[in-house]
DRENDO-1510 file (C-alpha; in Angstrom, 1 decimal, always signed):
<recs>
REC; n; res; u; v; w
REC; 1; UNK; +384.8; +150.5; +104.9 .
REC; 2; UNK; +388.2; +151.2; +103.8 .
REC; 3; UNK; +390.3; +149.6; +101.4 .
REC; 4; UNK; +390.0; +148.6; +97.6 .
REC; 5; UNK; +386.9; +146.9; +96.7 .
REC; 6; UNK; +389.1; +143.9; +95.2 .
REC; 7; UNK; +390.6; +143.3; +98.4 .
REC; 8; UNK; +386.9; +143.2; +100.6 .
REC; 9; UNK; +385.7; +141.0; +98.0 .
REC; 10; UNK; +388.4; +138.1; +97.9 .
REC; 11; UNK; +388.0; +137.0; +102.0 .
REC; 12; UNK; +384.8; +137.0; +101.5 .
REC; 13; UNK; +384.2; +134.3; +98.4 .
REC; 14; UNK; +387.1; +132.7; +100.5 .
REC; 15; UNK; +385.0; +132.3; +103.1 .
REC; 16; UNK; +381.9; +131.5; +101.4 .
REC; 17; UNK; +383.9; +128.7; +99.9 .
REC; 18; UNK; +382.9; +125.1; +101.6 .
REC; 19; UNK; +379.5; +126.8; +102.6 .
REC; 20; UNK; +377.9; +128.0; +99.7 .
REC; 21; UNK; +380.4; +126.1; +96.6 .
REC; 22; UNK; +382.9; +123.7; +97.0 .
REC; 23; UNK; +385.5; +126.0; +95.3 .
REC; 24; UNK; +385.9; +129.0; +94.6 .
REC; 25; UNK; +386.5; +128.0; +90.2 .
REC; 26; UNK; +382.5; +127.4; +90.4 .
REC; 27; UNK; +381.8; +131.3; +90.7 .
REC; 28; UNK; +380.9; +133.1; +87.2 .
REC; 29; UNK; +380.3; +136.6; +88.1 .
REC; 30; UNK; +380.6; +138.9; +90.7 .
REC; 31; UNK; +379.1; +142.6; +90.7 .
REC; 32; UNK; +380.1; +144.2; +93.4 .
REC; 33; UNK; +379.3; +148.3; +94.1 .
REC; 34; UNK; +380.6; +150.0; +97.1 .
REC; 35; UNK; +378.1; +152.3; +98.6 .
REC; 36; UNK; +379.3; +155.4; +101.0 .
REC; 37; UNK; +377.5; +155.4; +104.4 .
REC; 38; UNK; +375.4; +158.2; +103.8 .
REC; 39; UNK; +374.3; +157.4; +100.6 .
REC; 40; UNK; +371.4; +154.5; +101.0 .
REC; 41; UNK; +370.5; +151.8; +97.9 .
REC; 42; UNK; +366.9; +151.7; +97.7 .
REC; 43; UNK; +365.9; +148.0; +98.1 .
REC; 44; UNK; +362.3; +147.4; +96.1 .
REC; 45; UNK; +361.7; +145.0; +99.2 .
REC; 46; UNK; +364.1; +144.2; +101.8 .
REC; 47; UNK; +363.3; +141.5; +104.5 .
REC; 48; UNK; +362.8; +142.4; +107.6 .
REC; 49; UNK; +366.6; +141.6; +108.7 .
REC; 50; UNK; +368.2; +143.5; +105.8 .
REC; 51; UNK; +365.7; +146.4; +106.4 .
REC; 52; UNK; +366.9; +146.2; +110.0 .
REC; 53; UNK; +371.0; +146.2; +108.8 .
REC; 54; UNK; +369.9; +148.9; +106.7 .
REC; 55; UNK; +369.2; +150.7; +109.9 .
REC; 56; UNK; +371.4; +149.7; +112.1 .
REC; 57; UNK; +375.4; +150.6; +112.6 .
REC; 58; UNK; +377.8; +150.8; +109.4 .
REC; 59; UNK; +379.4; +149.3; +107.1 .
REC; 60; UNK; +376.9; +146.5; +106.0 .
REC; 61; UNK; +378.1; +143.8; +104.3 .
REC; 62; UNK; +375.0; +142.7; +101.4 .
REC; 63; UNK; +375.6; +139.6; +99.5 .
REC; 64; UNK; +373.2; +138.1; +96.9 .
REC; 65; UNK; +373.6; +134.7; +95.7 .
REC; 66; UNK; +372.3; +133.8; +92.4 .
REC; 67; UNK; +372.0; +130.7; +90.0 .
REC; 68; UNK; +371.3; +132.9; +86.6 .
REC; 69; UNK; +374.1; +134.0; +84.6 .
REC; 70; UNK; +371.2; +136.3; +82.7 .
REC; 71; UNK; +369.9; +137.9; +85.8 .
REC; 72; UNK; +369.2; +141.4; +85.1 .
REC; 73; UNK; +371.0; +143.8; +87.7 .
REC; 74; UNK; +368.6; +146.6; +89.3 .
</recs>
């Protein structure tokens, strides 16, 4: 997927606004990691359509929505 990370991240809280939170002010963190094609994240235990992304055509877009500030990144 080409372009700065800043820029693929931004349309997509855009559009997640509405959905997901009413605006955009609500969201406290975002980690984001770009991952080249061949190299593969190891999940600990993807569902069955993730695993399936996983496998299928590039780039795959993977987004994790989360109510804990503390969450511990793995």
């Amino acid at each position: 997927m080409p372009g700065d990370i800043d820029n693929i991240v931004k349309p997509i809280l855009d559009a997640l606004g509405g959905h997901i939170y009413l605006d955009d002010r609500q969201v406290q963190r975002v980690v984001v990691q770009k991952f080249e094609p061949e190299g593969i994240f190891p999940f600990a235990a993807p569902t069955p359509t993730l695993e399936a992304a996983l496998r299928g055509t590039k780039p795959v877009l993977y987004v994790r929505l989360s109510d804990d500030p503390f969450e511990e990144l793995s």
